[in-house]
Legacy VTK file of the C-alpha trace (Angstrom):
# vtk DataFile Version 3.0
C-alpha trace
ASCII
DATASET POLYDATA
POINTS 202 float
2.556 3.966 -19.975
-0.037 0.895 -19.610
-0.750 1.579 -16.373
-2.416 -0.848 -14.322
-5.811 0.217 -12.628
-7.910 -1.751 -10.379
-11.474 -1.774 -10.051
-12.603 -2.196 -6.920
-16.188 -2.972 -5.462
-18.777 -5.375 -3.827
-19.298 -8.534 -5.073
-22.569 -9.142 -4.418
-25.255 -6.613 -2.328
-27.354 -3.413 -2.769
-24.349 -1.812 -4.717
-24.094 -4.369 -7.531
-28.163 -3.745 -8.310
-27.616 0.024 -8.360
-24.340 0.657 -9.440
-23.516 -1.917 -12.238
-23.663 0.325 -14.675
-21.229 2.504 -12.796
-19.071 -0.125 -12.822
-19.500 -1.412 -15.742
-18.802 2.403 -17.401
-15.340 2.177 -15.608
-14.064 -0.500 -17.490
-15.198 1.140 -20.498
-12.967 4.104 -19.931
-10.292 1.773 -19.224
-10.522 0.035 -21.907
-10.908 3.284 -24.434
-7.684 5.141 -22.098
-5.408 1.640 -23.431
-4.627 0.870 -19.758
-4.947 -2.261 -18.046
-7.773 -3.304 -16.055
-7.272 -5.395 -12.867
-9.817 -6.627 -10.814
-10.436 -9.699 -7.841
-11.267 -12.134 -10.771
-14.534 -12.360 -8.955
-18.445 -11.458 -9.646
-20.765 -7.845 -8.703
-19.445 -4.942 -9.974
-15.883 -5.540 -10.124
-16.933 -8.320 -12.820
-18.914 -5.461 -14.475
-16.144 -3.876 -14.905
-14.368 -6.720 -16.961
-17.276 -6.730 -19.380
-17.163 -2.937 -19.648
-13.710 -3.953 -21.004
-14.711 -6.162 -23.002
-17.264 -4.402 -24.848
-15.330 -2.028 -26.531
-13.906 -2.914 -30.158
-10.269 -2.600 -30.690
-9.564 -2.087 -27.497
-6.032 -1.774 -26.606
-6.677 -2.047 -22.920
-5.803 -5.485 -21.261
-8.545 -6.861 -18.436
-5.974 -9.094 -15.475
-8.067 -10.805 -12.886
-6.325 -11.851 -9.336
-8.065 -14.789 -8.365
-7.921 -16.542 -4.668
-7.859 -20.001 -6.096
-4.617 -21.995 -6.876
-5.771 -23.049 -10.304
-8.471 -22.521 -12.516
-10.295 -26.127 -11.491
-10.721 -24.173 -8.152
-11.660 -21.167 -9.333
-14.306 -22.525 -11.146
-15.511 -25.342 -9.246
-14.805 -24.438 -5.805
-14.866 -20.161 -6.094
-17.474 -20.501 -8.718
-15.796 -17.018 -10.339
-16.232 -15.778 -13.715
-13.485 -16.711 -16.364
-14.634 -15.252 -19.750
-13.989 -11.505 -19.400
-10.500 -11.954 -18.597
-7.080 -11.768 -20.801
-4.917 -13.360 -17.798
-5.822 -14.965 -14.665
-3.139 -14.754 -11.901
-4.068 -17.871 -9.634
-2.890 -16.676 -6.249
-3.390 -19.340 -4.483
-4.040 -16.587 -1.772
-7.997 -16.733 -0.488
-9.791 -13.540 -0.571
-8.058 -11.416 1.924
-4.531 -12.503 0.538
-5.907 -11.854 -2.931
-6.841 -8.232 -2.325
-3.289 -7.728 -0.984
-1.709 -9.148 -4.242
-3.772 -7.253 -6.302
-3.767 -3.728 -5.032
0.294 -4.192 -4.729
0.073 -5.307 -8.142
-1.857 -2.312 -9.316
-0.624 1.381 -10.116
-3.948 2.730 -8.857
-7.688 1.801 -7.478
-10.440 3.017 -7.717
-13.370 2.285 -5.504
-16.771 1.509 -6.648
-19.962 0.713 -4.118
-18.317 -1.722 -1.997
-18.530 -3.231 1.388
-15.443 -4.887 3.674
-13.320 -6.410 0.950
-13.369 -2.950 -1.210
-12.399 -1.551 2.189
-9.262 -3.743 2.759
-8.764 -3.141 -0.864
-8.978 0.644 -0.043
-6.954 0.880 3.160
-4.024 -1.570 1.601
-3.560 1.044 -1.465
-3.794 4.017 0.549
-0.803 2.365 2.772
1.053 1.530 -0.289
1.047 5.152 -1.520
-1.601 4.162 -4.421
-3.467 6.200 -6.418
-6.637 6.155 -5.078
-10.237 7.311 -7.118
-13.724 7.090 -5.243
-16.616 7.276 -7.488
-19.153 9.221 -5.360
-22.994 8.150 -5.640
-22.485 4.297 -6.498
-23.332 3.386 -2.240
-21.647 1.296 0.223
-18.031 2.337 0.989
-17.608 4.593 -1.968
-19.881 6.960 -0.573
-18.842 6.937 3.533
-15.254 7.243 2.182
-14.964 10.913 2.590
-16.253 11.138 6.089
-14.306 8.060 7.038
-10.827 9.681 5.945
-11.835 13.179 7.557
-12.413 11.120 10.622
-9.331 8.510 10.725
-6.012 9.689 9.672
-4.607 7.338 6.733
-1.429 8.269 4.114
-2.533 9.775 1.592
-6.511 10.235 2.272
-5.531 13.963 1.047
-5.113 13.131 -2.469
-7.418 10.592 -3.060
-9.472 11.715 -5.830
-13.079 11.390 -6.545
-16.002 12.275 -9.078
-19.077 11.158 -9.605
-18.902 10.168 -13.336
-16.866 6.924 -14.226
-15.193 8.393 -17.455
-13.911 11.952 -15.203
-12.870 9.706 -12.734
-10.609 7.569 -14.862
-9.527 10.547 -17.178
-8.136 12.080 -13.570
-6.577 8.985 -12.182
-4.523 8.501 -15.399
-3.691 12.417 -14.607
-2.940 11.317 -11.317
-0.398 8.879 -12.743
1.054 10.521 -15.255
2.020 13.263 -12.575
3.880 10.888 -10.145
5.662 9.191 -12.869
6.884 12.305 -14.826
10.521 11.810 -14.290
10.024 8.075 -15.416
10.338 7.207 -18.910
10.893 3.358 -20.049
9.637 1.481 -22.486
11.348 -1.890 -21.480
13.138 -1.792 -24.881
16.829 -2.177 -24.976
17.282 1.621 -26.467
14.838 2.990 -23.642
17.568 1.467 -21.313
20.731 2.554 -22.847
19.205 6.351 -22.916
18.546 6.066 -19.235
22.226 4.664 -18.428
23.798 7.158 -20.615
22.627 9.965 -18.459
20.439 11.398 -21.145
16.837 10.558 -19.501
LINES 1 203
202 0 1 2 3 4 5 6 7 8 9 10 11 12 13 14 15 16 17 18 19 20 21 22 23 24 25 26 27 28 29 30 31 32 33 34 35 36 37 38 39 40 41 42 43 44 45 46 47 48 49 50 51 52 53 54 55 56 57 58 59 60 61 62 63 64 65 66 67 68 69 70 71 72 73 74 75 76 77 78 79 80 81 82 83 84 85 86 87 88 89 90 91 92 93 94 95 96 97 98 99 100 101 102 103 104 105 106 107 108 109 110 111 112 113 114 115 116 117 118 119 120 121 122 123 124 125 126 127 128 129 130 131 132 133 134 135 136 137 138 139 140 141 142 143 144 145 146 147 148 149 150 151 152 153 154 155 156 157 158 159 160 161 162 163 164 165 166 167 168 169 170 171 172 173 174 175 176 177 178 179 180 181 182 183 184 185 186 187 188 189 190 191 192 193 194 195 196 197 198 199 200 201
């Protein structure tokens, strides 16, 4: 399955001058894994992570930004966000906290780079939503307080949230992650796919 992972981090602070790289690495193992990349359409790391996409050659990963805006005029003139690293824009229409919603929903997992309140929003609305959630340890800000905060304030899920400290580990166990919870699931979206499932037979 193309799953759909989010990348989730600060988009501007300490964390994007340190961890870019990070961040940048995640989309790269995204991008090599054929999954789908999803980020807040936005600039620091998770816009790092859109040209980690990007940079790989024959990629058959696809990079979705959520934006806040209503329309790409806004999101250009009035959000001043990035447009180039992306294969689809979803124009929300939704401002920033409305975005994050829409886009973790949207998502079959996150994972959390750096970040700061947004990434935590981001965090706490996919660990509600019974998301797959990945923490990359050592890239600062939320990433790293994560563990302490979810020994010290219960949350569904905090249990199985799963984190490394390199980007391509990380990713490699998040697609685990996934392909564990949807085991019994098998559709391709293809008429025969459909039939086999009706007919009792998967």
């Amino acid at each position: 399955m193309r799953y759909q992972i989010c990348v989730s981090g600060a988009a501007s602070g300490e964390t994007v001058k340190t961890s870019h790289k990070l961040a940048y690495d995640l989309g790269v193992a995204i991008a090599k894994a054929g999954k789908t990349l999803t980020t807040g359409a936005t600039v620091g790391l998770p816009w790092y992570a859109a040209q980690g996409m990007f940079s790989v050659k024959d990629r058959k990963g696809v990079s979705v930004g959520f934006s806040p805006a209503s329309s790409f005029r806004d999101h250009v003139a009035s959000y001043k966000l990035p447009t180039v690293e992306f294969d689809y824009i979803n124009f929300t229409g939704m401002a920033y906290v409305g975005r994050d919603v829409h886009l973790v929903r949207s998502s079959d997992a996150i994972i959390t780079v750096g970040g700061r309140m947004g990434s935590l929003h981001e965090l706490s609305t996919a660990l509600e939503s019974r998301k797959v959630c990945g923490v990359l340890l050592g890239s600062g800000g939320l990433a790293d307080y994560t563990p302490t905060l979810l020994e010290n304030i219960e949350a569904p899920g905090a249990k199985d949230v799963i984190y490394d400290t390199d980007p391509f580990r990380l990713v490699d166990k998040v697609i685990a992650a996934l392909d564990e919870k949807y085991d019994d699931f098998e559709h391709d979206g293809t008429d025969d796919a459909i039939a086999h499932r009706r007919s009792g037979n998967g």
